[in-house]
N, CA, C and O atoms as a GROMACS GRO file, in nm:
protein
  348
    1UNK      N    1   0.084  -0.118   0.000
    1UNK     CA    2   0.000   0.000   0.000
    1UNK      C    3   0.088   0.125   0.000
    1UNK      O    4   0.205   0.136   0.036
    2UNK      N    5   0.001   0.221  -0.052
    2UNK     CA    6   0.095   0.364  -0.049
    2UNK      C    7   0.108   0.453   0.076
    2UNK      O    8  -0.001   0.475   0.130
    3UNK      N    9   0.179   0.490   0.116
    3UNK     CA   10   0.155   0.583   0.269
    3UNK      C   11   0.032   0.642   0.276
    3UNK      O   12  -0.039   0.647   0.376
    4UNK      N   13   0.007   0.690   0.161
    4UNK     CA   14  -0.135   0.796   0.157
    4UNK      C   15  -0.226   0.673   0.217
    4UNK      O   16  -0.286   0.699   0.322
    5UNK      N   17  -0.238   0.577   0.176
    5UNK     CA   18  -0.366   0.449   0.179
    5UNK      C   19  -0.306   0.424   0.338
    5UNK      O   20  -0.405   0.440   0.408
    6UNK      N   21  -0.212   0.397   0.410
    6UNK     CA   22  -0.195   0.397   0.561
    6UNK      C   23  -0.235   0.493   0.622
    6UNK      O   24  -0.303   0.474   0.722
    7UNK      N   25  -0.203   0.625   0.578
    7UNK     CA   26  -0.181   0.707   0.664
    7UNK      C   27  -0.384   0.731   0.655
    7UNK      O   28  -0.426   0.728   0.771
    8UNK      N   29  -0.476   0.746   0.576
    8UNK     CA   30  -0.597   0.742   0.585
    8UNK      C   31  -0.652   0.574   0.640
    8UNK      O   32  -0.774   0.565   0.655
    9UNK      N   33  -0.583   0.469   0.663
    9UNK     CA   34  -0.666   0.395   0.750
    9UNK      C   35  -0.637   0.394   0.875
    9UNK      O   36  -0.683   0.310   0.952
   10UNK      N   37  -0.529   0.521   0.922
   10UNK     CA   38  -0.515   0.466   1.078
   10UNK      C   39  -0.395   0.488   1.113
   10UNK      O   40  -0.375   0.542   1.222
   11UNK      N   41  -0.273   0.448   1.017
   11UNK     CA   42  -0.173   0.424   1.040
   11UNK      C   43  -0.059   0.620   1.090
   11UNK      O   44  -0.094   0.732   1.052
   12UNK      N   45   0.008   0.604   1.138
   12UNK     CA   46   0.100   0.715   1.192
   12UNK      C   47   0.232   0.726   1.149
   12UNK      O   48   0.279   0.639   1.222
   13UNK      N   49   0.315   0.762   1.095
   13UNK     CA   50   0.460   0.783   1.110
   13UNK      C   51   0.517   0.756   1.219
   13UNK      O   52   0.513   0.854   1.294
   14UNK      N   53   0.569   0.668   1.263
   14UNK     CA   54   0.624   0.632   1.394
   14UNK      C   55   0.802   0.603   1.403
   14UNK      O   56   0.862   0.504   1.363
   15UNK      N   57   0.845   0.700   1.454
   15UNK     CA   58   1.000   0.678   1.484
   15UNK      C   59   1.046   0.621   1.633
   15UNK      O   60   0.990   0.661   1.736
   16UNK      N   61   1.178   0.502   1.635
   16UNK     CA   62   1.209   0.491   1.758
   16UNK      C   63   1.334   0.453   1.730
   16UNK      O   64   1.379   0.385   1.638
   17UNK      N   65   1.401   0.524   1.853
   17UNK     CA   66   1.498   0.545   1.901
   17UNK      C   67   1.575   0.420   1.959
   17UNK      O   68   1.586   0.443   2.079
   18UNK      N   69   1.621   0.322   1.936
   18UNK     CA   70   1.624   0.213   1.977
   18UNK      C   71   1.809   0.235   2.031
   18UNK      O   72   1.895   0.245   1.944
   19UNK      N   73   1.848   0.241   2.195
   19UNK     CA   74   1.965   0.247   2.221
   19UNK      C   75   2.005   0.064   2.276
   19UNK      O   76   1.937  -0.011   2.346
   20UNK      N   77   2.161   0.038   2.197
   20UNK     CA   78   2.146  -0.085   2.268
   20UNK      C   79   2.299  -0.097   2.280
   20UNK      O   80   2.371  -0.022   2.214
   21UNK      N   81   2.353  -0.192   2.365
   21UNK     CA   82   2.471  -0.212   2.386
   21UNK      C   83   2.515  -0.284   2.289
   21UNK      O   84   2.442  -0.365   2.233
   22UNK      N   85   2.703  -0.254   2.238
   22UNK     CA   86   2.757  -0.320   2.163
   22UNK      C   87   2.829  -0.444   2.244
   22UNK      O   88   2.893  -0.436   2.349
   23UNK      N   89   2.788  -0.606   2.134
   23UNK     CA   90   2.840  -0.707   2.228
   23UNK      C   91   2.957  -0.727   2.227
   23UNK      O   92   2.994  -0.818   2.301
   24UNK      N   93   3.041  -0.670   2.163
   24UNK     CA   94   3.196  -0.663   2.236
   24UNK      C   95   3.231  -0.646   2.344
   24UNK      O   96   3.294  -0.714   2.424
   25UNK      N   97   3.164  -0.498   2.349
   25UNK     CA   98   3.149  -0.400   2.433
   25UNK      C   99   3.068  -0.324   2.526
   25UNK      O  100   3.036  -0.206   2.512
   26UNK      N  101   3.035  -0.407   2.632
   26UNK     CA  102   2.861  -0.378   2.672
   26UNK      C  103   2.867  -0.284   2.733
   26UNK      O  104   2.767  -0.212   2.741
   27UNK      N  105   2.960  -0.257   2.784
   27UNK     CA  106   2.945  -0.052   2.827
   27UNK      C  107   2.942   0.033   2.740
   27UNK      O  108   2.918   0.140   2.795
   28UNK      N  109   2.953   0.047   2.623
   28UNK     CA  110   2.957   0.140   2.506
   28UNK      C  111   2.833   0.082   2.451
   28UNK      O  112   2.802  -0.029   2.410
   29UNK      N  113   2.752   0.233   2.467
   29UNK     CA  114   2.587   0.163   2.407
   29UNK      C  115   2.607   0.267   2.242
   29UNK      O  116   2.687   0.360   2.228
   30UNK      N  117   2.522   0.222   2.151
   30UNK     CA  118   2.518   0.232   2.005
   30UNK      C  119   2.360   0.268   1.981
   30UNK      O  120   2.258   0.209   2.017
   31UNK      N  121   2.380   0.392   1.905
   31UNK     CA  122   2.245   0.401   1.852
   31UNK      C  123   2.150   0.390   1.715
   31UNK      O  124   2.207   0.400   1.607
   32UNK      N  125   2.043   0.375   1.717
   32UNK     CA  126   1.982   0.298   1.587
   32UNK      C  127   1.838   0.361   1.595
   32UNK      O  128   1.764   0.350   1.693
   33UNK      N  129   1.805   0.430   1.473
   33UNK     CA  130   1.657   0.484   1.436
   33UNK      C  131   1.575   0.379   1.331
   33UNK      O  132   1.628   0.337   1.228
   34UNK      N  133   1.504   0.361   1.353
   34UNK     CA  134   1.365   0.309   1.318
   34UNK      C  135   1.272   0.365   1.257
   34UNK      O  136   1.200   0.415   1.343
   35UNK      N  137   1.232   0.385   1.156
   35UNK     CA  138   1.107   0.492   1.111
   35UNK      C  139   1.003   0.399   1.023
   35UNK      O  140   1.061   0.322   0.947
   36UNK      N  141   0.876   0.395   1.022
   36UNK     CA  142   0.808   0.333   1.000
   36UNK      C  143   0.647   0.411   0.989
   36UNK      O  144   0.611   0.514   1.046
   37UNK      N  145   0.556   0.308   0.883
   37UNK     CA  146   0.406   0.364   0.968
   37UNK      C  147   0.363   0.257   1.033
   37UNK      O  148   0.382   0.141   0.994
   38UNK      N  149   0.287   0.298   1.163
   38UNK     CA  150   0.250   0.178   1.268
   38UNK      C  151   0.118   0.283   1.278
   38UNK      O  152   0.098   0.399   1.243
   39UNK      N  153   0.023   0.156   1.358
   39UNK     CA  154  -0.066   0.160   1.407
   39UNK      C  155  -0.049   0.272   1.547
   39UNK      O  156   0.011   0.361   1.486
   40UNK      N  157  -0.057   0.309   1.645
   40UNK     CA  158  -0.063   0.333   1.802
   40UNK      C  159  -0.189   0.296   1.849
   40UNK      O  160  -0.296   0.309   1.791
   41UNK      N  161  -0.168   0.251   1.959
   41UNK     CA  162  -0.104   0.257   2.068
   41UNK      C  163  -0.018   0.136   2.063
   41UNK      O  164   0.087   0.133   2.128
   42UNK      N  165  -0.056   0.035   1.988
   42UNK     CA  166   0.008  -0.137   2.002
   42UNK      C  167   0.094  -0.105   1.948
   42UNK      O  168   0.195  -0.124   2.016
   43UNK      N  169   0.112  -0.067   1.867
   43UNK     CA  170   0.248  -0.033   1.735
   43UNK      C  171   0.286  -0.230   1.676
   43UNK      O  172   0.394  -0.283   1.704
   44UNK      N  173   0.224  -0.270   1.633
   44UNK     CA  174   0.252  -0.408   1.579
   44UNK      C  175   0.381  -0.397   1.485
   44UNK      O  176   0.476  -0.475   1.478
   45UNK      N  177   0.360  -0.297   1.426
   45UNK     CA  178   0.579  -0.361   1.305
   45UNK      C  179   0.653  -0.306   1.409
   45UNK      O  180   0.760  -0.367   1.413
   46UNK      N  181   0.650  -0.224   1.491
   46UNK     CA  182   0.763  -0.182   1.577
   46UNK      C  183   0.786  -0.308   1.691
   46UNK      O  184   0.898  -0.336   1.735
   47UNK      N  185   0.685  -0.368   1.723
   47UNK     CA  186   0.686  -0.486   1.798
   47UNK      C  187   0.777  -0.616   1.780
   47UNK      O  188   0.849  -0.686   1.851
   48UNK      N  189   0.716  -0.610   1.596
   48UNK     CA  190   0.773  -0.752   1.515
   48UNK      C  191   0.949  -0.720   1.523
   48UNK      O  192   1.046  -0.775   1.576
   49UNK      N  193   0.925  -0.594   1.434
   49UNK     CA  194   1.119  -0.534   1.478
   49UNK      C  195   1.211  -0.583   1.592
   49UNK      O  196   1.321  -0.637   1.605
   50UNK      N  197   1.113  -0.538   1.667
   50UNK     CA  198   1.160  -0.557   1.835
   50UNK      C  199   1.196  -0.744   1.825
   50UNK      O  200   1.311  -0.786   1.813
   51UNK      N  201   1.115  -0.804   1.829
   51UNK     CA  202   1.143  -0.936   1.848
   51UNK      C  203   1.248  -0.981   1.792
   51UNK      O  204   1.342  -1.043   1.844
   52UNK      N  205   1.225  -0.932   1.629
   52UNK     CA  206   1.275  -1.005   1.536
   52UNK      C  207   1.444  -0.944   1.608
   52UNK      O  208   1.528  -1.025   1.645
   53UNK      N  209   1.460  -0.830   1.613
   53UNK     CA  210   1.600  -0.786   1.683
   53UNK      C  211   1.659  -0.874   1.833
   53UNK      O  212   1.775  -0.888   1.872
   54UNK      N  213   1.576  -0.906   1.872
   54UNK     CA  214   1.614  -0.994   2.059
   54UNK      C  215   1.639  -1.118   2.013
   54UNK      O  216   1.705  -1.192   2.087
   55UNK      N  217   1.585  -1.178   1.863
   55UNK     CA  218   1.617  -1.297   1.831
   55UNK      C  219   1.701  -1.345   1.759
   55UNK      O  220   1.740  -1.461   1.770
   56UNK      N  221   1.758  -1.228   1.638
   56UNK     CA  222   1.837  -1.252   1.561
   56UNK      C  223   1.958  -1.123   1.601
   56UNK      O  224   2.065  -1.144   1.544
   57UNK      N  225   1.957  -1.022   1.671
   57UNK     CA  226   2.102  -0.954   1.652
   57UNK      C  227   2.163  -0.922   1.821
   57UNK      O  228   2.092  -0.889   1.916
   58UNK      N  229   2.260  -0.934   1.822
   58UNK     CA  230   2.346  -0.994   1.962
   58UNK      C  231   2.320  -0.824   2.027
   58UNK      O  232   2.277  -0.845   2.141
   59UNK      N  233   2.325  -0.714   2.012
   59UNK     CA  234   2.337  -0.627   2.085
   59UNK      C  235   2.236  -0.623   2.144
   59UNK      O  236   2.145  -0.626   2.062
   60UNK      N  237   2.182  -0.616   2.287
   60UNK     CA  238   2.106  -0.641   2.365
   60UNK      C  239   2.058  -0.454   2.395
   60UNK      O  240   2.119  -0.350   2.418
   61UNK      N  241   1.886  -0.504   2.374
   61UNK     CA  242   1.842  -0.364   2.400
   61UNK      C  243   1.816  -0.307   2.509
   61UNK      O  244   1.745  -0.363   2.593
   62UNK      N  245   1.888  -0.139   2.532
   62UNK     CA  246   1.890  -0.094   2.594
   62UNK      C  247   1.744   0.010   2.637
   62UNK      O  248   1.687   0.000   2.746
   63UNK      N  249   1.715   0.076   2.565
   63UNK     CA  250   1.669   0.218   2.612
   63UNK      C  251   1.552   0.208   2.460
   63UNK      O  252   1.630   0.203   2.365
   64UNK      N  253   1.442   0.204   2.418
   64UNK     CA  254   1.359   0.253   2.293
   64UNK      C  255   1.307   0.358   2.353
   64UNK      O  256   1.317   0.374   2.475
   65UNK      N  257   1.236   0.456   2.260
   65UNK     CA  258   1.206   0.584   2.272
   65UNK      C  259   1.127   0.588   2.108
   65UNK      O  260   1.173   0.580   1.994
   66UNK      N  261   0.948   0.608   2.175
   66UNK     CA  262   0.914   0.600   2.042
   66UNK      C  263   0.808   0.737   2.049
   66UNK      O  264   0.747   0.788   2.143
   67UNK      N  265   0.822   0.773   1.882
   67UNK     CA  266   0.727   0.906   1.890
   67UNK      C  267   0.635   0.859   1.787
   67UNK      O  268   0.626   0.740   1.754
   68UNK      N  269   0.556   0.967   1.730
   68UNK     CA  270   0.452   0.882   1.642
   68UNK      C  271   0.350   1.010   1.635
   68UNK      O  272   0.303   1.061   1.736
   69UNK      N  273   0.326   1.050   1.520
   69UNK     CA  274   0.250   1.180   1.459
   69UNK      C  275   0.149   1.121   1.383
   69UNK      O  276   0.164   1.000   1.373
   70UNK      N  277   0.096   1.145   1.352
   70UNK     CA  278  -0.099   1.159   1.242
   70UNK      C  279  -0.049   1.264   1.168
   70UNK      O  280  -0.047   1.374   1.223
   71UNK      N  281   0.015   1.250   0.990
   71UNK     CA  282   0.030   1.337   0.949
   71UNK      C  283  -0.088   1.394   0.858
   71UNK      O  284  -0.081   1.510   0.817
   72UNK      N  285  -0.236   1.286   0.818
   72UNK     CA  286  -0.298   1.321   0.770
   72UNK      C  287  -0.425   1.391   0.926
   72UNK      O  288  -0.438   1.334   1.035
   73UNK      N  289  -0.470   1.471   0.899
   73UNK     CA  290  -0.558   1.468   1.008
   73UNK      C  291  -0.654   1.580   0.977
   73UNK      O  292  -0.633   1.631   0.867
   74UNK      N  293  -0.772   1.640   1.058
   74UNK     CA  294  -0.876   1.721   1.020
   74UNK      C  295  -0.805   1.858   1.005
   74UNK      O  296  -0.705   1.890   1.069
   75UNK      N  297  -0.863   1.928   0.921
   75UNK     CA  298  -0.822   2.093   0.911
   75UNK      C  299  -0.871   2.175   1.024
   75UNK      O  300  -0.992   2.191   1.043
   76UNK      N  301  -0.760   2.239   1.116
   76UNK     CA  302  -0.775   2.294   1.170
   76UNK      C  303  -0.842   2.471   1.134
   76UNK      O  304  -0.777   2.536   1.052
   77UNK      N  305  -0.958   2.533   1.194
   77UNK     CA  306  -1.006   2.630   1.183
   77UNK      C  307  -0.976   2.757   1.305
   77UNK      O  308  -0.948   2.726   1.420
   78UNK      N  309  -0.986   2.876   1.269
   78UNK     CA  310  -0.989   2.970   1.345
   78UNK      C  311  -1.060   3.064   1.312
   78UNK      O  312  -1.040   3.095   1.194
   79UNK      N  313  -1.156   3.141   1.376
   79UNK     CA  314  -1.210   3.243   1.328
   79UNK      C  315  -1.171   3.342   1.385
   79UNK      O  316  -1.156   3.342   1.508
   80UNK      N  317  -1.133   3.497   1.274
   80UNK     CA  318  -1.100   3.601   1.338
   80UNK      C  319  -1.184   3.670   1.386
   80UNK      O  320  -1.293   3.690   1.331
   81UNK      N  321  -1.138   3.733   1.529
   81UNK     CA  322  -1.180   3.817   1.604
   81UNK      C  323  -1.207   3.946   1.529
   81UNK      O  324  -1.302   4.018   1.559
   82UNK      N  325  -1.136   3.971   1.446
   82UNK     CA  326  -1.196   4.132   1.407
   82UNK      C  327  -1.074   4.149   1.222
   82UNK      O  328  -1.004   4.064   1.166
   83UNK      N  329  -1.098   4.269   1.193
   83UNK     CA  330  -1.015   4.334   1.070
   83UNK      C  331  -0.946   4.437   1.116
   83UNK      O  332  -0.952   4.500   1.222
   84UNK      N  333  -0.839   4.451   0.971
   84UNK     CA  334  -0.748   4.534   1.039
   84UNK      C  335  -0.732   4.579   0.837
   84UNK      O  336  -0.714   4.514   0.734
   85UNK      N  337  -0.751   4.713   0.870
   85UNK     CA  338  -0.747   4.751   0.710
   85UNK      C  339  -0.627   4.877   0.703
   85UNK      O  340  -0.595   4.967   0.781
   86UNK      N  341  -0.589   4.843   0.596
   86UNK     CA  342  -0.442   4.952   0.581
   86UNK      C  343  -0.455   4.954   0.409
   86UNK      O  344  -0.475   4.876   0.316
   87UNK      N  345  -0.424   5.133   0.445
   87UNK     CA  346  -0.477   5.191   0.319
   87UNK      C  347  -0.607   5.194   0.216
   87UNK      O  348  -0.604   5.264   0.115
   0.00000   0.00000   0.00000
């Protein structure tokens, strides 16, 4: 599907921050972005990610940090209080 077709059934732009230790080196943590469209609140591909990462890649996760916007959404309105005429 096209973003446009996600982003009108639901879906969000969702970024995360995923900090995790390097297994050489488990005091030196490494960082890794994620960007995706997910659902919220469950976030299901950020989930599958998640797994699929604890199962297949050795750096053990530290710290995620996820944000997540509605870029399609209703038009916001304002009505003015008054006019202002020049010249």
């Amino acid at each position: 599907m096209s973003s446009l077709q996600l982003q009108l059934l639901g879906h969000r732009l969702t970024t995360a921050e995923i900090i995790y230790r390097l297994p050489d080196h488990p005091r030196l943590l490494q960082t890794f972005v994620w960007q995706a469209y997910d659902l919220a609140p469950r976030y299901p591909a950020l989930t599958k990610f998640l797994r699929f990462w604890e199962q297949h890649i050795e750096g053990a996760l530290h710290i995620v940090r996820v944000a997540s916007a509605a870029l399609v959404k209703p038009a916001e309105f304002r009505y003015a209080k008054g006019e202002l005429y020049l010249h």
